[in-house]
C-alpha positions as CSV (number, residue, x, y, z in Angstrom):
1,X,140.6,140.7,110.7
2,X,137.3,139.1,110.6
3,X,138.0,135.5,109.0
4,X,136.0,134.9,106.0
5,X,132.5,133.0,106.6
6,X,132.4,130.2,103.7
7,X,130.0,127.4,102.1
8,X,131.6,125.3,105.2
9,X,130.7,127.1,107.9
10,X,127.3,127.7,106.2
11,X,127.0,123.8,106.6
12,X,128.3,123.6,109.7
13,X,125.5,126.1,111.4
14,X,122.8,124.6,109.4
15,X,124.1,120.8,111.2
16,X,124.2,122.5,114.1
17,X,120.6,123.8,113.5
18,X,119.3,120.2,113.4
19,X,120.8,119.5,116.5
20,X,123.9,117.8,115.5
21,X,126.9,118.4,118.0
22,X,129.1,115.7,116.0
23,X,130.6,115.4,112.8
24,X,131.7,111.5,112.4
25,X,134.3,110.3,109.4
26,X,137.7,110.3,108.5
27,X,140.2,112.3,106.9
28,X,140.8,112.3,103.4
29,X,142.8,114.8,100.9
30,X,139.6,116.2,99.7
31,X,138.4,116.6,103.2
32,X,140.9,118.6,104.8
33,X,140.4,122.1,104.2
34,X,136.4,121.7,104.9
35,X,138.1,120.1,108.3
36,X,139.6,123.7,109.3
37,X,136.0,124.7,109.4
38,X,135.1,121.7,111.1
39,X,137.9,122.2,113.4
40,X,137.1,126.1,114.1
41,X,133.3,125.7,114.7
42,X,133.0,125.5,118.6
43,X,129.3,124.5,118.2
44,X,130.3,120.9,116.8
45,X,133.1,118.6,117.9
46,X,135.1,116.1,115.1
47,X,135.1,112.4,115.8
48,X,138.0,110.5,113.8
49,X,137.2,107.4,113.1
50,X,139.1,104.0,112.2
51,X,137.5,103.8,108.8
52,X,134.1,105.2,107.3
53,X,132.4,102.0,107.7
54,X,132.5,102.7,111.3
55,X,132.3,106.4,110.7
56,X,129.2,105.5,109.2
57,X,127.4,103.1,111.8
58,X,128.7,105.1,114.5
59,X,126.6,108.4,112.7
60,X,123.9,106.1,112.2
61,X,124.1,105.5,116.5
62,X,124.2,109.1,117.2
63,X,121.3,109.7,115.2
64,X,119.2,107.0,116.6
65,X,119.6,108.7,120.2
66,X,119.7,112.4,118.7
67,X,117.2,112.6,115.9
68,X,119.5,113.2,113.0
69,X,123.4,112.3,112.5
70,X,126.2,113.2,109.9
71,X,129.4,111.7,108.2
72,X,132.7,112.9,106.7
73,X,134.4,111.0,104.2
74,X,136.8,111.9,101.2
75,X,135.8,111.1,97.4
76,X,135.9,107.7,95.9
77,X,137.7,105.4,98.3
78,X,136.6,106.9,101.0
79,X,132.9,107.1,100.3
80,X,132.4,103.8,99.4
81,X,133.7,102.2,102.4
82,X,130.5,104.3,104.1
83,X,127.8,102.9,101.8
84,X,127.3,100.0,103.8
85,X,125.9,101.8,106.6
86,X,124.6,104.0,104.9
87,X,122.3,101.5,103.3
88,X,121.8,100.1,106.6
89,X,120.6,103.8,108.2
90,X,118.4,104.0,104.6
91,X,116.5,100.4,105.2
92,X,115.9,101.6,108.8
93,X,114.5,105.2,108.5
94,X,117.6,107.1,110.1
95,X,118.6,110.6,108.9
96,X,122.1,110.6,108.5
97,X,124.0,113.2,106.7
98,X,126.7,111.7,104.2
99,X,129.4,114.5,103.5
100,X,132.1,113.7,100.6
101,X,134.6,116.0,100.3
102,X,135.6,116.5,96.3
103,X,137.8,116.9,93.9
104,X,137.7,120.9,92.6
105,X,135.2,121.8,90.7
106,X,137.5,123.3,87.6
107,X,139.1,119.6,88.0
108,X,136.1,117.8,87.9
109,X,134.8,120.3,84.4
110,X,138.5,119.1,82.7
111,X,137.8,114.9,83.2
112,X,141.4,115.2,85.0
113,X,142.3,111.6,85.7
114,X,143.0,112.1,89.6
115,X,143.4,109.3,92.2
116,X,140.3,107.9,93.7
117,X,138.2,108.1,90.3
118,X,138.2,105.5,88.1
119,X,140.3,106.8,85.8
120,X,137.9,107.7,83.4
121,X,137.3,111.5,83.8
122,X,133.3,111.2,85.1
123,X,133.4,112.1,88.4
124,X,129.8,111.0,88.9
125,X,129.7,107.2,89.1
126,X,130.0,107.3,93.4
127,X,127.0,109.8,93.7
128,X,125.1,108.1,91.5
129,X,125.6,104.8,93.4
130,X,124.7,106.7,96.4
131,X,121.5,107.9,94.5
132,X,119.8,104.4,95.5
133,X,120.3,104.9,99.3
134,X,119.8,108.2,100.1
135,X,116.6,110.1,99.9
136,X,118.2,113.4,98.5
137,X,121.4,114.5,97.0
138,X,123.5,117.3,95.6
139,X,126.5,118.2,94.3
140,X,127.0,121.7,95.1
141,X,128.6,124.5,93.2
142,X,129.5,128.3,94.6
143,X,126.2,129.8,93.1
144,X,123.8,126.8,94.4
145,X,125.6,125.5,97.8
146,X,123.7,127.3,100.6
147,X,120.2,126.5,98.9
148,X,120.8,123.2,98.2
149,X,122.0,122.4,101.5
150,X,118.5,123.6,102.8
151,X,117.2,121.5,100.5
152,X,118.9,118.1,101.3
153,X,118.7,118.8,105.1
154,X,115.4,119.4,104.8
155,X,114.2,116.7,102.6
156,X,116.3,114.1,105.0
157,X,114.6,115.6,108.4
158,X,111.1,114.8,106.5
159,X,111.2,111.5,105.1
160,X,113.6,110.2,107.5
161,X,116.4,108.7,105.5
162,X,119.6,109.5,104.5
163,X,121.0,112.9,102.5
164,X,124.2,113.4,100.5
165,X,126.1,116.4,99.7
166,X,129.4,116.4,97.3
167,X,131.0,119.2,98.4
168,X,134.3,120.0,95.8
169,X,137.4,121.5,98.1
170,X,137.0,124.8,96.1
171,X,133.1,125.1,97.2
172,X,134.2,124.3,100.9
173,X,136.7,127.2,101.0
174,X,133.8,130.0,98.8
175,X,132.3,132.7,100.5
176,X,128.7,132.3,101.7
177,X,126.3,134.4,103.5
178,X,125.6,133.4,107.4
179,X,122.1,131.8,107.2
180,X,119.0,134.7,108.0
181,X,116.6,132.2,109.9
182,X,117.0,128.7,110.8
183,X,116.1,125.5,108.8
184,X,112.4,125.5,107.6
185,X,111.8,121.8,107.2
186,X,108.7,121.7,104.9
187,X,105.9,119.0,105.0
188,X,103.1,118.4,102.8
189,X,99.5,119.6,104.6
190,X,96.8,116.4,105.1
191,X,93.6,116.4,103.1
192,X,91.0,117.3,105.4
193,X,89.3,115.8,103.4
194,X,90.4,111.9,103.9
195,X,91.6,112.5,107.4
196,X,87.8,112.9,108.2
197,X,87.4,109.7,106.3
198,X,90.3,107.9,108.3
199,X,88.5,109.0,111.2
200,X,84.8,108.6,110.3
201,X,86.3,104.6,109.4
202,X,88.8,103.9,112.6
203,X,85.3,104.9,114.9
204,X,83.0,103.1,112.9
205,X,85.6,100.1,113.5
206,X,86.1,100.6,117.3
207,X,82.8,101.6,118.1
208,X,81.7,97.9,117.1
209,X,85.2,95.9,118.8
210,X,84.8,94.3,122.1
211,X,88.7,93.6,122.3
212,X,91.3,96.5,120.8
213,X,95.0,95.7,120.3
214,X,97.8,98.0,119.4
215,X,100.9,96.8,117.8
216,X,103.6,99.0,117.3
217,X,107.3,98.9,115.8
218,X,110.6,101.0,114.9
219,X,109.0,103.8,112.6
220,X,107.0,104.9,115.4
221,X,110.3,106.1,117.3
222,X,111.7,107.1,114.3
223,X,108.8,109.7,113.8
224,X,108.6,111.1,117.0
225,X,105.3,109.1,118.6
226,X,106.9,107.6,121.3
227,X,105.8,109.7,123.5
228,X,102.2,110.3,122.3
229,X,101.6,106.2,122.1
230,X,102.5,105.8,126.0
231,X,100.7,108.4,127.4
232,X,97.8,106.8,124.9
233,X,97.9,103.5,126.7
234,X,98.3,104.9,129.8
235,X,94.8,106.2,129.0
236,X,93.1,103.5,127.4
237,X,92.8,99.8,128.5
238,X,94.2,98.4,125.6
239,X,96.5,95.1,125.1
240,X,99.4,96.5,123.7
241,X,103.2,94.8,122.1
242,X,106.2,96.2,119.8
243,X,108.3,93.6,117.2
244,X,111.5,93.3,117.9
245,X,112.8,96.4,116.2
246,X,110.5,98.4,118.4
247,X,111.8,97.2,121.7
248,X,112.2,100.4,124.1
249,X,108.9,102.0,122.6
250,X,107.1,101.5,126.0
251,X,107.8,100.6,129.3
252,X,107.2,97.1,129.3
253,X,106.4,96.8,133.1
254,X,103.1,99.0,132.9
255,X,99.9,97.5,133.0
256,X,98.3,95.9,129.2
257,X,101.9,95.2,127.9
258,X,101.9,92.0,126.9
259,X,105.3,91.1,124.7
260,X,107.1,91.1,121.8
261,X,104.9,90.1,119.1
262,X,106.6,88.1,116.0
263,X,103.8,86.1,114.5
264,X,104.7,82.1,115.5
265,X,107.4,82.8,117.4
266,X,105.4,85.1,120.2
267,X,104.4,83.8,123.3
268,X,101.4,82.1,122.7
269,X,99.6,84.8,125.5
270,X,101.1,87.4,123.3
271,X,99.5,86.2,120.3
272,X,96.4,85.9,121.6
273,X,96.0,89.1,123.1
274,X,97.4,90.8,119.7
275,X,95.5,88.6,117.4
276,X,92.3,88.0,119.1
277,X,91.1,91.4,119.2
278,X,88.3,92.7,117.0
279,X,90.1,95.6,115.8
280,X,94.5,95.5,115.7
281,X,95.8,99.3,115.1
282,X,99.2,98.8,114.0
283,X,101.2,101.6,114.5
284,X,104.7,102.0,112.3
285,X,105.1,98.5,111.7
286,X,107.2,96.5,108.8
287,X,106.6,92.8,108.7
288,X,109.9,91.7,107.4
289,X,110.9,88.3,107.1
290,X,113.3,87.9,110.1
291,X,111.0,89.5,112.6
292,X,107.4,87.6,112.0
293,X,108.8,84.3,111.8
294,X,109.2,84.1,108.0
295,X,105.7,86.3,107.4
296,X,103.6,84.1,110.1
297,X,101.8,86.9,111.3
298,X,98.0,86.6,111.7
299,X,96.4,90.5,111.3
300,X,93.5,90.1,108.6
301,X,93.3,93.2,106.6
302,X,89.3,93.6,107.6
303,X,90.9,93.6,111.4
304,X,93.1,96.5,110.8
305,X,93.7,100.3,111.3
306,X,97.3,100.8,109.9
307,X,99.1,104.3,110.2
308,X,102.3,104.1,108.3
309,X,104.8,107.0,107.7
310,X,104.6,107.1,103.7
311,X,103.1,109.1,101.1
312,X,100.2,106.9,101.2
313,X,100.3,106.2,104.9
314,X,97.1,106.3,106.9
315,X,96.0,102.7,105.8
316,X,92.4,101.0,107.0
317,X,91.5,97.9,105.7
318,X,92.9,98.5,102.4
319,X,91.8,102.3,102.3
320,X,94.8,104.4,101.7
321,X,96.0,108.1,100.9
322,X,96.4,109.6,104.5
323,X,100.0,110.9,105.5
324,X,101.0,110.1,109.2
325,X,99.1,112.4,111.5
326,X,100.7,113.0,115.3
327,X,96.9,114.3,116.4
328,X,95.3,111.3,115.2
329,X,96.9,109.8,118.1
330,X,95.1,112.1,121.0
């Protein structure tokens, strides 16, 4: 007999979908029977871990290399341990899928007092801690579970951050319908409108600059640009530098490379070539503390073309309301 498809398995394939070959965590009572399905799914292969914290970092690896990652960890105790690298995988932009498995859902309607709450019948207090470090969340039920699994995966694949699904044992173990089409990940459409704008401005700037510098960081690999920004200076004689958290973005033996730009701190040939230039195009940069030398960074606003990866990304000299654009690049 054919075995039941479930909720599970529905996860499973949709983890799958985003290219996920690897579920990362640690077992936990309210884990196990969602581990069957974890087990059975020859698609995707369990790594145990020590403890979540490492379950969680060691996600947060996988989806550095991969493009997205995903963790395992039982209710309460279990979760908790995670949140440290979870917070760490928010902070930098990494989508990683934090899994919990859950008390039943008639238990959680009653206020049982079970182990691994705190005792006080509201099973809520770890998702809503959780609420401040993920980008989406859900608790799923029978009736809502396939949908809102779209809903997180899709939202964390977007924005780039963290998702995180409660799933109670009972939900695991529900019957679900195999998913019809694979995951539609859904993104806002640019205003023609101010893109024309962005690019009317970033000409009018370069058209008048002798020197051009482009300085890029982490959020540029995290988006997917890596690609598009080194077969760009491959084409264009520009002086070009990552921060520290961008090292790997280019190959750093090709010809207008010129370092690792951290404000004071940077070579002082890397400074000049950065911030000399008439016109600085910064390209998914963050000018934390730690990596400009305590904010020592010299890139007057009048200098600059920003494109950031935000609601209100595209900014030029103070002129904002452009989302990140891939073509803007070519």
């Amino acid at each position: 007999m054919q075995p039941t498809y479930t909720i599970g398995d529905y996860l499973l394939d949709r983890l799958v979908d985003c290219g996920i070959d690897r579920l990362f965590g640690v077992p936990g009572d309210y884990n196990l029977q969602f581990l069957d399905s974890v087990i059975a799914q020859q698609s995707l292969g369990w790594v145990g871990c020590a403890n979540e914290l490492n379950a969680a970092y060691a996600a947060d690896g996988y989806a550095r290399i991969k493009g997205a990652g995903a963790l395992l960890t039982t209710y309460g105790v279990g979760e908790l341990s995670a949140l440290n690298g979870v917070a760490g995988s928010y902070a930098e932009h990494v989508p990683v899928l934090h899994i919990v498995g859950a008390p039943c859902t008639g238990a959680q309607q009653r206020g049982e007092l079970l182990h691994h709450t705190l005792g006080d019948g509201d099973f809520s207090h770890f998702s809503r801690m959780s609420e401040h470090i993920t980008c989406s969340q859900a608790v799923l039920a029978a009736g809502n579970a396939c949908h809102e699994i779209d809903r997180v995966l899709s939202e964390m694949l977007t924005q780039h951050r963290p998702g995180y699904l409660m799933l109670p044992a009972d939900v695991a173990k529900a019957k679900a319908t195999p998913p019809a089409h694979r995951l539609l990940i859904h993104t806002l459409p640019a205003d023609e409108n101010q893109l024309a704008g962005f690019r009317e401005h970033a000409e009018r700037m370069l058209r008048s600059s002798r020197r051009v510098s482009l300085l890029a960081d982490f959020l540029a690999q995290r988006y997917g640009l890596q690609n598009a920004l080194r077969e760009w200076v491959a084409k264009v004689p520009v002086a070009y530098a990552t921060m520290l958290m961008g090292k790997g973005l280019f190959d750093e033996q090709q010809p207008g490379f010129v370092g690792t730009y951290s404000g004071i701190a940077s070579a002082e040939d890397t400074r000049d070539a950065i911030e000399s230039a008439d016109t600085i195009i910064c390209v998914g940069t963050r000018f934390t503390d730690t990596i400009t030398a305590g904010f020592t960074q010299h890139l007057p606003q009048e200098k600059t073309i920003e494109v950031q990866p935000s609601p209100f990304g595209l900014a030029i000299a103070g002129l904002a309301g452009y989302r990140w654009k891939r073509r803007w690049m070519s």
